[in-house]
C-alpha positions as CSV (number, residue, x, y, z in Angstrom):
1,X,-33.5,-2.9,124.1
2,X,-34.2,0.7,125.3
3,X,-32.3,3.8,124.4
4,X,-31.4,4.2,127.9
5,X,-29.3,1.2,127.8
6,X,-27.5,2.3,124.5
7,X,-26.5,5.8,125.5
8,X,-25.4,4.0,129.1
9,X,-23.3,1.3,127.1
10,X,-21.6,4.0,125.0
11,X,-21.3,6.2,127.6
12,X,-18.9,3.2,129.5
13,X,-17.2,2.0,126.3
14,X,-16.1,6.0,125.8
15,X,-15.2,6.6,129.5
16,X,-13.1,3.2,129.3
17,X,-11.1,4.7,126.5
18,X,-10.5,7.3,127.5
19,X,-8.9,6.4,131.0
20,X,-6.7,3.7,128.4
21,X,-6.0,6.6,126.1
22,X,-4.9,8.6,129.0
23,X,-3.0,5.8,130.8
24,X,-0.9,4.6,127.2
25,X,-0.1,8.7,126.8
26,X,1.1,8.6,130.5
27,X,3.5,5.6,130.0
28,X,4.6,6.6,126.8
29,X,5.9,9.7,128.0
30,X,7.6,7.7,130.9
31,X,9.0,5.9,128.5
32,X,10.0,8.5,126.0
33,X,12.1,10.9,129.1
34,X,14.0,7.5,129.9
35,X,15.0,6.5,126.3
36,X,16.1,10.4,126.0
37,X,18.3,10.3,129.4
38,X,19.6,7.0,128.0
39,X,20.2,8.4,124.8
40,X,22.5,11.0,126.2
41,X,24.3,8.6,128.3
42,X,25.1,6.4,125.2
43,X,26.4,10.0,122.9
44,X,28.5,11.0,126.4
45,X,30.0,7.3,126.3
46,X,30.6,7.3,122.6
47,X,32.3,10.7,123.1
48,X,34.5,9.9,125.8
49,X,35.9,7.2,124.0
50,X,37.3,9.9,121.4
51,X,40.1,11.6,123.4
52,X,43.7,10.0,123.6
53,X,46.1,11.5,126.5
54,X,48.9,12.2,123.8
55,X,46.9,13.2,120.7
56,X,44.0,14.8,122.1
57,X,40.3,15.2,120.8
58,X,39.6,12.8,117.3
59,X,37.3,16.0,115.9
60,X,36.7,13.8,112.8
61,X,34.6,11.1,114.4
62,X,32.7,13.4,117.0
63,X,31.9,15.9,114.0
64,X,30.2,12.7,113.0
65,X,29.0,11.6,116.6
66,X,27.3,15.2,117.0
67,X,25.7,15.0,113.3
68,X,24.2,11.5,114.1
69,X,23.0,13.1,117.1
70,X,21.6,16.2,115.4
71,X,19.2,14.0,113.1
72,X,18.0,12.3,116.4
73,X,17.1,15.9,118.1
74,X,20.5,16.3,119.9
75,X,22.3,19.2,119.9
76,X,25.7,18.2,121.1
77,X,28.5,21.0,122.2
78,X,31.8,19.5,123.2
79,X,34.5,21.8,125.2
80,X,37.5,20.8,126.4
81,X,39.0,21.1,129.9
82,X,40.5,24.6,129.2
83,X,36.9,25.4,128.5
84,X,37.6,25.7,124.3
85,X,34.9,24.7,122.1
86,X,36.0,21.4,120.4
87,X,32.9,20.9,118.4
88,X,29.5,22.5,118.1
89,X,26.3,22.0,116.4
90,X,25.0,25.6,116.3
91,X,28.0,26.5,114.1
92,X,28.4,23.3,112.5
93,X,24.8,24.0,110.8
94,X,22.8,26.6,113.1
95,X,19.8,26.7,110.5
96,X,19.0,22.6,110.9
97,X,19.3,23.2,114.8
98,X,16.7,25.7,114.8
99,X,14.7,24.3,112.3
100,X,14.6,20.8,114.6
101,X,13.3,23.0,117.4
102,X,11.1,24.6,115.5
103,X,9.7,21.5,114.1
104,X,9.2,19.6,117.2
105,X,7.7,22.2,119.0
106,X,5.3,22.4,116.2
107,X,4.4,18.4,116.6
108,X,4.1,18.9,120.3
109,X,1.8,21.9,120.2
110,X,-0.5,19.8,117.6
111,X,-0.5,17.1,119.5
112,X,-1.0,18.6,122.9
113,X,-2.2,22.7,122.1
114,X,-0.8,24.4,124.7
115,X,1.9,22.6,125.4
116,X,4.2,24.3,127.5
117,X,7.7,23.2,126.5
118,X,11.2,24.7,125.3
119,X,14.9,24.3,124.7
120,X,16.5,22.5,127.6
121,X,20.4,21.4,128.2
122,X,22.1,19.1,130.7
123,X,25.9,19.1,131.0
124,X,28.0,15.6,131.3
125,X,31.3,15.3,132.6
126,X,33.6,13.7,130.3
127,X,36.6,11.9,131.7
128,X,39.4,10.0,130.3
129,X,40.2,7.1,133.5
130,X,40.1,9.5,137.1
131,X,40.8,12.8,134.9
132,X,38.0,14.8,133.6
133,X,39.1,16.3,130.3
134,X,35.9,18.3,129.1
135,X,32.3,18.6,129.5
136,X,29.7,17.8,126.4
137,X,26.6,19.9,126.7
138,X,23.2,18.2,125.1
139,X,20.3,20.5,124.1
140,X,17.1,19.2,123.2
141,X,13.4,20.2,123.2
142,X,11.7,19.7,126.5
143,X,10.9,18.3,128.9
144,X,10.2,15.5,126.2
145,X,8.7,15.1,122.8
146,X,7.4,13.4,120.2
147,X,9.5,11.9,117.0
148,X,7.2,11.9,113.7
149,X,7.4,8.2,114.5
150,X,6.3,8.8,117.7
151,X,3.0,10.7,116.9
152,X,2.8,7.9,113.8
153,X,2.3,5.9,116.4
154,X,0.2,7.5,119.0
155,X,-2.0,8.0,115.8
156,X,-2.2,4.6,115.3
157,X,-2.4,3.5,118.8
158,X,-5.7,6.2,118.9
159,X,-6.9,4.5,116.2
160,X,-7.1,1.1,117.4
161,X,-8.9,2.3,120.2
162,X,-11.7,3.7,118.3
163,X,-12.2,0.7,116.8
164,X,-11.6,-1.4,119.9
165,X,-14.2,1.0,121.5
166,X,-16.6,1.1,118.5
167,X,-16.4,-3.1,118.6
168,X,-16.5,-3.2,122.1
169,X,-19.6,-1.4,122.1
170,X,-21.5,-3.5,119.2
171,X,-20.7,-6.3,121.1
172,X,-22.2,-4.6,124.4
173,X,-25.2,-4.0,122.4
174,X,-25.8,-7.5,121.0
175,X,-25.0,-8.6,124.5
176,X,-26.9,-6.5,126.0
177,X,-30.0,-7.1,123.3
178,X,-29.3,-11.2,124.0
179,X,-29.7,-11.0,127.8
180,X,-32.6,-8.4,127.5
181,X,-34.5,-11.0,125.3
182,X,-33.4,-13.9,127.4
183,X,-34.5,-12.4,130.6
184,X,-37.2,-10.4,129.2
185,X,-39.2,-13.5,128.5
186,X,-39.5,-14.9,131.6
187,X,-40.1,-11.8,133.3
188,X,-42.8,-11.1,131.6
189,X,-44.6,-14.4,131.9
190,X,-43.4,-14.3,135.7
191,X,-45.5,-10.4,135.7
192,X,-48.5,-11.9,133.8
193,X,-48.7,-15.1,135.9
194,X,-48.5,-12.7,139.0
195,X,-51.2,-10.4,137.6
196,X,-53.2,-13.7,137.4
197,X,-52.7,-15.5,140.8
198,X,-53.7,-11.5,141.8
199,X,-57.2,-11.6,140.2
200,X,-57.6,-15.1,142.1
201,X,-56.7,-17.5,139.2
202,X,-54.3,-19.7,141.2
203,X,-54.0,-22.8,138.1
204,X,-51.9,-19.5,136.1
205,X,-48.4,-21.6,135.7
206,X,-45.1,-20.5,134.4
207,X,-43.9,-23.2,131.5
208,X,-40.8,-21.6,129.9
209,X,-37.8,-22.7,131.4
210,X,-34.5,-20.2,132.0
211,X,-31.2,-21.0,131.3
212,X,-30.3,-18.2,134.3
213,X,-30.2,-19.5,137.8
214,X,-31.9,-16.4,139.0
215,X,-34.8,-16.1,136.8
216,X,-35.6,-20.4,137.2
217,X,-35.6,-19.4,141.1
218,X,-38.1,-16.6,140.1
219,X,-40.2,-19.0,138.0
220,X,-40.3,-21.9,140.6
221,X,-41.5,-19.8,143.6
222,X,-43.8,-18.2,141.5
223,X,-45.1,-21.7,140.4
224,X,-44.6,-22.5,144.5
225,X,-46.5,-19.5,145.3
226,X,-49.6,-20.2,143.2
227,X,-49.8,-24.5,144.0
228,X,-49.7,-22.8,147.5
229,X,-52.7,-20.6,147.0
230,X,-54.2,-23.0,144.8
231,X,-54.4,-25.5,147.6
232,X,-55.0,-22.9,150.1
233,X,-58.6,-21.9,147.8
234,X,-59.3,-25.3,147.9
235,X,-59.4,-25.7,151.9
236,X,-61.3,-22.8,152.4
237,X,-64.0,-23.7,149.8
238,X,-63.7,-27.6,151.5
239,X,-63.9,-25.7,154.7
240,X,-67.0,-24.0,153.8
241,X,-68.4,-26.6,152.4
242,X,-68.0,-29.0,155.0
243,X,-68.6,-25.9,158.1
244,X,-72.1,-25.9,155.8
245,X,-72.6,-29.8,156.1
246,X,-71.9,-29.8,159.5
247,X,-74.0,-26.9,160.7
248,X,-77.1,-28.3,157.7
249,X,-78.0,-31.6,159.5
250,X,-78.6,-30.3,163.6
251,X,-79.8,-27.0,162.1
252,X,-82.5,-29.1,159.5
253,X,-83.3,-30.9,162.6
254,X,-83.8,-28.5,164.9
255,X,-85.8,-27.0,162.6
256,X,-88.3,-29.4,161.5
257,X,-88.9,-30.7,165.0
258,X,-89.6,-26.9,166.5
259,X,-91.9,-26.4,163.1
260,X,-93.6,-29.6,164.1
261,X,-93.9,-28.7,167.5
262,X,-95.0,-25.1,166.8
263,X,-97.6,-26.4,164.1
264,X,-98.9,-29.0,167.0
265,X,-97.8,-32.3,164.7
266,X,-96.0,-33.0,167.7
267,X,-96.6,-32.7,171.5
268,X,-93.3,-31.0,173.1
269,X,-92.4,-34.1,174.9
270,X,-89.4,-34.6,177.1
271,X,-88.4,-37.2,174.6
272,X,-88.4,-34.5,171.8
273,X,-87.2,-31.7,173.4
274,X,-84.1,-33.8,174.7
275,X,-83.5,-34.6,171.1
276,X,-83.6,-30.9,170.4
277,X,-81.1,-30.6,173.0
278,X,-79.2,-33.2,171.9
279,X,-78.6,-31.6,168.7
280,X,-78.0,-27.3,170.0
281,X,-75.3,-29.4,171.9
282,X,-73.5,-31.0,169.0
283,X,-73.5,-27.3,167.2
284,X,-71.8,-25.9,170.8
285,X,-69.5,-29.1,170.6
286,X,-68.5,-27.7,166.4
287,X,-68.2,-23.8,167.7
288,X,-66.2,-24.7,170.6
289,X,-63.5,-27.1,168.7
290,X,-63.4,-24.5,166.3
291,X,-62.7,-21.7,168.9
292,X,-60.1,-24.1,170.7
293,X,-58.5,-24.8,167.3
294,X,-58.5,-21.2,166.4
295,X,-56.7,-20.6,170.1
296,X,-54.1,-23.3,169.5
297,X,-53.2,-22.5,166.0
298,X,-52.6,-18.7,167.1
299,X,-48.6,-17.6,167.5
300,X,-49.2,-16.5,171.0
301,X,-51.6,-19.3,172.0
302,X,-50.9,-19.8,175.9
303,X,-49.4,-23.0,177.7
304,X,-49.8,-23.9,181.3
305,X,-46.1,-25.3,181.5
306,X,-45.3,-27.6,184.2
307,X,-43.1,-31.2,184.6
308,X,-44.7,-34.4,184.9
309,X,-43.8,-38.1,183.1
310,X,-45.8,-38.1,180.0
311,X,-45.6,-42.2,180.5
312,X,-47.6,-41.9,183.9
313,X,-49.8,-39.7,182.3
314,X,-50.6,-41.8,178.9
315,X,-51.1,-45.0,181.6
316,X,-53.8,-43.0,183.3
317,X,-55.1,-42.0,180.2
318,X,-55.2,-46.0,178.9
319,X,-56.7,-47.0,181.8
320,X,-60.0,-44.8,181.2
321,X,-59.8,-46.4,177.7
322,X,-59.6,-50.1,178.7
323,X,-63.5,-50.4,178.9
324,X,-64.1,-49.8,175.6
325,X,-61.0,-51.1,174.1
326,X,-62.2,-54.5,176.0
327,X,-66.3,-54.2,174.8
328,X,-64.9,-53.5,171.3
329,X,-62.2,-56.5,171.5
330,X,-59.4,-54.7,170.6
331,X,-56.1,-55.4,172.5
332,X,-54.4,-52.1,173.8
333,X,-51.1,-52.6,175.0
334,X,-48.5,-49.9,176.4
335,X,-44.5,-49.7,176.7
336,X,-42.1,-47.1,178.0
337,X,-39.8,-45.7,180.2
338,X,-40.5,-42.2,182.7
339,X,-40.0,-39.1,180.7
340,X,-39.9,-36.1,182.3
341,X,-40.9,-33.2,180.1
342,X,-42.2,-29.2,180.4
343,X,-45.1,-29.2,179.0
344,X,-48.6,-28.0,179.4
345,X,-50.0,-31.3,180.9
346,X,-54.0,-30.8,179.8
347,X,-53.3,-30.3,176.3
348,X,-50.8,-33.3,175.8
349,X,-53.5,-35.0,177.4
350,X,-56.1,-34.1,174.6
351,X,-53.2,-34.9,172.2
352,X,-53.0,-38.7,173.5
353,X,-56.6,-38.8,173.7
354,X,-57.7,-38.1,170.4
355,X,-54.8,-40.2,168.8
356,X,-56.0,-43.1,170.9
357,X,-59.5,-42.9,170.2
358,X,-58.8,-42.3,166.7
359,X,-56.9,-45.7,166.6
360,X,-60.0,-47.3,168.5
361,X,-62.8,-46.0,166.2
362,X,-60.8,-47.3,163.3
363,X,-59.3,-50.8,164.5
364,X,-61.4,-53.4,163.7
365,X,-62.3,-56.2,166.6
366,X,-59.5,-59.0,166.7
367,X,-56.9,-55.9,166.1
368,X,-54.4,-54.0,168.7
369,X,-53.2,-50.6,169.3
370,X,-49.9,-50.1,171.1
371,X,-48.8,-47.1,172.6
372,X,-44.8,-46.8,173.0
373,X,-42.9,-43.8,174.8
374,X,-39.1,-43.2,173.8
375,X,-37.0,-40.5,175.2
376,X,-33.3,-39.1,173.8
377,X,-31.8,-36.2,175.6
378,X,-33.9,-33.1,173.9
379,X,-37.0,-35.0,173.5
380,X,-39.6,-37.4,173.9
381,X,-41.6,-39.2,171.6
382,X,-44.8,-40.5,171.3
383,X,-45.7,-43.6,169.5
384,X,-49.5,-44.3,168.6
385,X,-49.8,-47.2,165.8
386,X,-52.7,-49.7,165.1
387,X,-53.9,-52.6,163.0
388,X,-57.2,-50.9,161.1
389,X,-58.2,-49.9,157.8
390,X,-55.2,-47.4,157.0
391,X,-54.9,-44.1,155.2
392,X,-55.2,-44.1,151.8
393,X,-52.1,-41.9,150.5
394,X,-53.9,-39.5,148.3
395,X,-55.2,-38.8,152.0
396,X,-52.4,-38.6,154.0
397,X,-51.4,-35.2,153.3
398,X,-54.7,-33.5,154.2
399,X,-55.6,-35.6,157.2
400,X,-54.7,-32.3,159.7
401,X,-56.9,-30.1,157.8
402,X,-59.8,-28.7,159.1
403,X,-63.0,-31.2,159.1
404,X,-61.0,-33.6,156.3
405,X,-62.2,-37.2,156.5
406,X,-61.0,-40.0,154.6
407,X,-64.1,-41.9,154.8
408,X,-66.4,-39.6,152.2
409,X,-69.4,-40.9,153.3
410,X,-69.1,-38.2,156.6
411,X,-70.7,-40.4,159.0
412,X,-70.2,-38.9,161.9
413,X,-70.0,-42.1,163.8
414,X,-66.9,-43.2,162.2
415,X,-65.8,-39.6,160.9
416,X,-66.5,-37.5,164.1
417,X,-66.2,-33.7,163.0
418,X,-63.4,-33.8,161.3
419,X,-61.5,-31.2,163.7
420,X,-59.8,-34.1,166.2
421,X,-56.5,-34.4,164.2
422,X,-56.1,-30.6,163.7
423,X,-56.4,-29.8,166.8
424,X,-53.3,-32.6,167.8
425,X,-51.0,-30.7,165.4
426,X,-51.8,-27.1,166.6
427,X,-51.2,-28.4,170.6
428,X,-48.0,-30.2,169.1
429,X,-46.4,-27.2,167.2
430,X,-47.4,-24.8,169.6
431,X,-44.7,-26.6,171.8
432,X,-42.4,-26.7,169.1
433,X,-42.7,-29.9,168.5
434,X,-44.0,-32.2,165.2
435,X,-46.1,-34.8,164.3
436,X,-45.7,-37.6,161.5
437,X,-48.2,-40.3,160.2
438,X,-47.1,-43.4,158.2
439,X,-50.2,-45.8,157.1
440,X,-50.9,-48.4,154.6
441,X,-54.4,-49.2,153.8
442,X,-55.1,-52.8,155.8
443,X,-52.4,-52.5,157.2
444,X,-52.9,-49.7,160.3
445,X,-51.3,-46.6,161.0
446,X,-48.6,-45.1,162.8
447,X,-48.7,-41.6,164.4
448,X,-45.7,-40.2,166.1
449,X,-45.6,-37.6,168.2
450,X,-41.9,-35.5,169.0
451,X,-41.9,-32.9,172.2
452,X,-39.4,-31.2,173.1
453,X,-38.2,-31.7,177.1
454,X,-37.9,-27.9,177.8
């Protein structure tokens, strides 16, 4: 726990006592000025109730009233209609008066130096029925003070607060020292780990677990980030490696047969030089699927939008395959409905065709491939399944990256390059649509395509 955080916590435990301290002093003066106005209600009552119409004032009890009153910090003077004193404090026992004042101007000014407060008096009517029959003046120190029991208990009430703010602010502190351990922990593996995916070692993991929603979300999508970039490292090193194997065998081959050639092993025969040529046009085939991929998979990659019926245009596209669906005896079969979509009608074409020759390199003889069209109001979807081999499902989620083959052995008469299904989901997400595959090894797969109608 820093020191910054103690001297903030006092600082808040002091500045909330205070503004209570102040608030308490405020409401107990409110409530001191209305006991006092309701103390001088209750003596002008008390003294009312001492006159009779035929005897007059009963001096006995209101020497008694004003004495009572006296000891409470009232001085009461009571004159009669005529305007004759009937009884008064200050010459009933003019020393206590002045000593009362004296003494509670004295508890005011410790309490509050500076106070600015004196002798005030309010006058009451006193009236026997309709008939007013005197007037009793009260004088008391004002505009309000403090009893001894009063201050006794401002004192006490100050002291509570101390202690409230002295507990208050241990408890802060051990709060404070609890979350800053709690948090603190994972925060500083989440740092470290960061430091670590930084430097490039994406298999850095977070373990400790949070009890704090906030810091478990911090954890996971660090954990998130780095499976991300660890699998992100691992296609580019596949991609590499398998840009290598694909540019190695042409290259090797190109190589020994101009060597050969040059070195006069071999005559440079139309035979051999077509090879050659067969081989410089495989590498264009690679760099230009690679440029077209790079094209699609680009945020502002271009679309010649137009209308057409997708199902016309997957017929036509069948028909150019029935040759070699027939040579390989594979049945190929077709149903749907016209569906009318905006789309850029050259690359949905590439789309259909490398699903369906995909489903013909893999479908052994004796199997089928059916290709279904079915339309809802927003979209159109494209159904490619067949009865081959299958996907294994460790494979299944790589299957759209770059040059990934689930055959390992890379033959690239039943692997191709490796760039055919990529190339599908970069044309089908650059119209905003997507593209799902379900398989089961021996069983076939299912590819289906979604596009959006506008």
């Amino acid at each position: 726990m820093s020191f910054s955080y103690a001297v903030i916590s006092l600082l808040l435990v002091a500045v909330i006592s205070f503004c209570i301290n102040v608030l308490l002093q405020s409401q107990f003066q409110n409530y001191v000025i209305k006991q006092r106005e309701q103390k001088n209600s209750d003596i002008v009552g008390i003294i009312e109730k001492q006159y009779n119409a035929f005897d007059g004032w009963n001096t006995g009890v209101i020497a008694n009233i004003g004495v009572n009153a006296l000891e409470q910090g009232v001085i009461v003077k009571l004159k009669s209609e005529d305007g004759k004193t009937v009884w008064d404090a200050t010459v009933h026992n003019n020393g206590l008066c002045v000593q009362m004042l004296t003494h509670m101007s004295q508890n005011m000014n410790s309490r509050y130096p500076g106070f600015k407060g004196g002798y005030e008096q309010k006058v009451y009517s006193v009236k026997a029925g309709s008939r007013e029959v005197g007037h009793v003046e009260l004088g008391y120190y004002g505009p309000y003070y403090f009893t001894d029991n009063d201050i006794a208990f401002l004192n006490s009430i100050n002291t509570i607060l101390v202690w409230a703010g002295v507990f208050s602010l241990v408890m802060a502190l051990l709060a404070g020292a609890f979350m800053a351990k709690r948090m603190s922990g994972p925060i500083s593996k989440s740092v470290k780990a960061a430091g670590q995916i930084a430097k490039g070692n994406f298999k850095q993991r977070i373990t400790e677990t949070s009890g704090t929603r906030e810091m478990a979300q911090l954890t996971d999508t660090i954990n998130h980030l780095a499976d991300s970039l660890e699998e992100q490292e691992n296609l580019r090193k596949r991609m590499a490696a398998d840009v290598a194997h694909e540019l190695r065998t042409p290259l090797a081959n190109l190589q020994s047969s101009m060597e050969a050639m040059i070195d006069g092993i071999w005559e440079p025969s139309g035979e051999r030089l077509e090879s050659c040529h067969e081989e410089i046009i495989r590498l264009n085939r690679l760099v230009g699927d690679l440029e077209r991929l790079e094209r699609y998979e680009a945020e502002n990659a271009s679309l010649t939008v137009s209308e057409f019926d997708v199902s016309e245009l997957i017929r036509h596209i069948l028909h150019n395959f029935e040759t070699e669906f027939q040579r390989k005896g594979v049945a190929l079969s077709f149903e749907g409905e016209p569906e009318i979509i905006r789309a850029d009608r050259d690359k949905i074409s590439q789309v259909i065709t490398n699903l369906v020759s995909n489903a013909l390199k893999y479908t052994p003889a004796g199997g089928h491939t059916d290709v279904r069209v079915r339309g809802t109001e927003h979209a159109a979807e494209l159904i490619v399944s067949d009865s081959g081999k299958g996907i294994p499902s460790g494979d299944i989620p790589y299957i759209f990256e770059r040059f990934y083959r689930a055959d390992r052995s890379r033959n690239r008469m039943t692997g191709g390059l490796g760039l055919g299904l990529t190339i599908t989901k970069a044309i089908v997400e650059a119209h905003k649509g997507t593209i799902i595959v379900t398989s089961e090894v021996d069983r076939g797969t299912v590819f289906a395509v979604c596009l959006p109608k506008s």
